[in-house]
Steps between C-alpha positions, in 0.01 A plus 500: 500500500459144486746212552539100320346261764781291673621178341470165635710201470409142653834452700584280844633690792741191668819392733773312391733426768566830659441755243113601349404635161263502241438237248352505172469283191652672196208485313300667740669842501418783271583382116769762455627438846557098424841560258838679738490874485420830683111445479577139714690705707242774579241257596660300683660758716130663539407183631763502793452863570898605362612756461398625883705796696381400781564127476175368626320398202205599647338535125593142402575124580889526549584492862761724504821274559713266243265220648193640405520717139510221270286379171535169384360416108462165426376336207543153348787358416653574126824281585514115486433291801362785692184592656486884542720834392545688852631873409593695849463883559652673794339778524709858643292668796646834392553505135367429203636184456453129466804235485490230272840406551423214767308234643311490894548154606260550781225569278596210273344247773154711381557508163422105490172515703411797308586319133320194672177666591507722181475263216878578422590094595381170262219343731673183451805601650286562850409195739218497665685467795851572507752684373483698205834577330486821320798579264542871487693726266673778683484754172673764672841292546381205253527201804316224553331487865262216625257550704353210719155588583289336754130364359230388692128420298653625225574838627798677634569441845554830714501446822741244689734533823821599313646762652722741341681797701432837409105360396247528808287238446577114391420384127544186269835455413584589180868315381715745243756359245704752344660270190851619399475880657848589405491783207461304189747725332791510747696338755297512844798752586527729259842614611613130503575530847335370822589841681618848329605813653237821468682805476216785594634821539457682756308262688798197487612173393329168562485101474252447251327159386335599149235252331240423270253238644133608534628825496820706454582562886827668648566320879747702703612395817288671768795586743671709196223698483455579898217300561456149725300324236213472736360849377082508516334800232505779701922471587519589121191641333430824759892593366469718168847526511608086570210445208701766287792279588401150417337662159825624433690178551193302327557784151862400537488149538251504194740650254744201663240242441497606107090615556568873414800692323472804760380576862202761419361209272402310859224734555319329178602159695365517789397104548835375378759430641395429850700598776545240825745490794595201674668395806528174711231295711404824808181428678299820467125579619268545181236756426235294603683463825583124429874393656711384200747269658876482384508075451138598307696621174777520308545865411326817477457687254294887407416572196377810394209538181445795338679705728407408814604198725239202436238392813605154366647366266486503129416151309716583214773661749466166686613315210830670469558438871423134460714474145812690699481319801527171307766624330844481750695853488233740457449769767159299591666166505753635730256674746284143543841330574648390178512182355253287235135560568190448357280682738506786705248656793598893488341741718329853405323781691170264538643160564704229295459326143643202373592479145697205326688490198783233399781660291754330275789586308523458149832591307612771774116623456226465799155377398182492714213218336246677777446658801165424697325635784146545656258798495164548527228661301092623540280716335429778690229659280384479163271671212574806344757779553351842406733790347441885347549519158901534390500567122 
């Protein structure tokens, strides 16, 4: 019997802020795999190693967590004043599935040094020496994102002593603006409210703080839901039954949030809406063993991706927290002491992030311009991914 010889796709294996995955320029995958559509979809998940029973992905690039299975296809840009398309895949560990339905704003600080080194950016739009400011198209949600990438010689700059928690070594800084991240179609509560009331049955009744900024997220209070807000992975992910739980309050607060018309639809969902808890300024000892101190931040918060509670935190999720906690009322306002802010310093399982975001309200209507922050980004490898044959 013989068998087709493997594929193989030029592609860029990199890290943006905390989370890895595979990059590739549109034009580089398979023909038939370059338009949306279940051929895409069965390439791409080849190429992470999903679906995998045993949740290793041992047979591909994925690294088994939320972090780690992700595809990013870039291309250049086909809207005005823009640089380059970015088109996110989170890829399922355990399924046959890839959701389109959101952006990774960690992987967005790559996406620029990626669209940079790849052709994908006007040479005259990068300095020598400088900064070059790469206007990305988020396709997935249709936002604009800039990118402020670091150039040295006329290259992008890697390495640097920024440090960012939850990343082990130090990096250039990489500065994020997410420009109006607010739902374009909607209020940035869909309810109209700052908090609403989550009926779940048989699980209970809770504070919730529903919005659409970087990404739909649900933020309960973490004291509703029996926890301290100081939570590190394994207090949550080694429970099948709390992660039944929380994806029973996310399916529920989905149908809330307007995302789905019924509960079992969540499963087809899995990336939106996010799911975070939040509770006042605790010191807590992180999982690298570094002492967060209490006057340090302003809140915690957990968020959970895909399931299972985050190592760190989500870019996109920290856009939310920033846009609620500039926003007086909300449930993440409240828990970093109330008032008007236009920064906060939060603290998750590996250390603390600070995200700003000025809000203003128009007409009885809140509005965000942008919401910036710093990440990092490298190439970790690069050439050609190699796959079987999926006709």
């Amino acid at each position: 019997m013989s068998f087709k010889p493997q594929i193989k796709i030029a592609a860029s294996y990199m890290r943006g802020g905390t989370s890895k995955g595979v990059f590739f320029k549109l034009d580089d995958l398979p023909q038939a795999a370059q338009v949306p559509g279940e051929f895409r979809d069965r390439v791409l998940l080849r190429v992470i190693g999903s679906p995998d029973p045993y949740g290793k992905h041992t047979d591909g690039m994925g690294g088994a967590t939320s972090s780690t299975s992700k595809t990013v296809l870039l291309s250049k840009s086909t809207q005005a004043e823009h640089d380059v398309d970015y088109l996110f895949g989170q890829v399922a560990i355990d399924k046959a599935f890839i959701d389109w339905s959101g952006n990774c704003g960690n992987l967005t600080a790559a996406v620029g040094s990626f669209a940079v080194s790849n052709g994908l950016v006007d040479p005259s739009r990068i300095p020598d020496n400088g900064i070059a400011v790469v206007r990305i198209w988020q396709a997935n949600i249709k936002k604009t994102i800039i990118a402020n990438v670091p150039i040295t010689n006329g290259e992008v700059q890697e390495t640097g002593d920024f440090e960012l928690d939850g990343v082990t070594f130090p990096a250039a800084e990489v500065k994020i603006e997410f420009v109006d991240p607010a739902d374009g179609d909607g209020d940035i509560f869909p309810s109209g409210n700052l908090i609403d009331q989550l009926v779940v049955p048989d699980i209970g009744s809770f504070q919730v703080t529903m919005i659409n900024a970087g990404i739909p997220t649900l933020f309960l209070n973490a004291d509703e839901l029996g926890y301290t807000g100081t939570e590190l992975q394994d207090a949550i992910n080694n429970d099948p039954q709390v992660l039944l739980r929380f994806e029973t309050i996310r399916a529920y607060g989905a149908v809330k949030m307007g995302l789905i018309t019924n509960i079992n639809e969540a499963i087809a969902r899995q990336h939106t809406p996010k799911i975070a808890f939040v509770s006042g300024p605790n010191s807590y000892m992180s999982s690298s063993g570094k002492h967060i101190e209490e006057s340090a931040i302003d809140l915690n918060v957990r968020a959970l991706s895909m399931g299972k509670l985050h190592h760190a935190m989500m870019g996109t999720a920290a856009v939310a927290i920033g846009t609620a906690a500039a926003i007086p009322g909300t449930l993440v306002n409240i828990a970093a002491g109330g008032g008007t802010r236009d920064a906060v310093t939060f603290g998750h399982p590996s250390g603390t992030l600070k995200v700003g975001a000025k809000a203003e309200n128009q007409d009885g209507h809140w509005k965000i311009d942008r919401v910036n922050m710093s990440r990092s980004a490298r190439v970790l490898m690069e050439g050609f991914v190699r796959i079987p044959n999926v006709d």
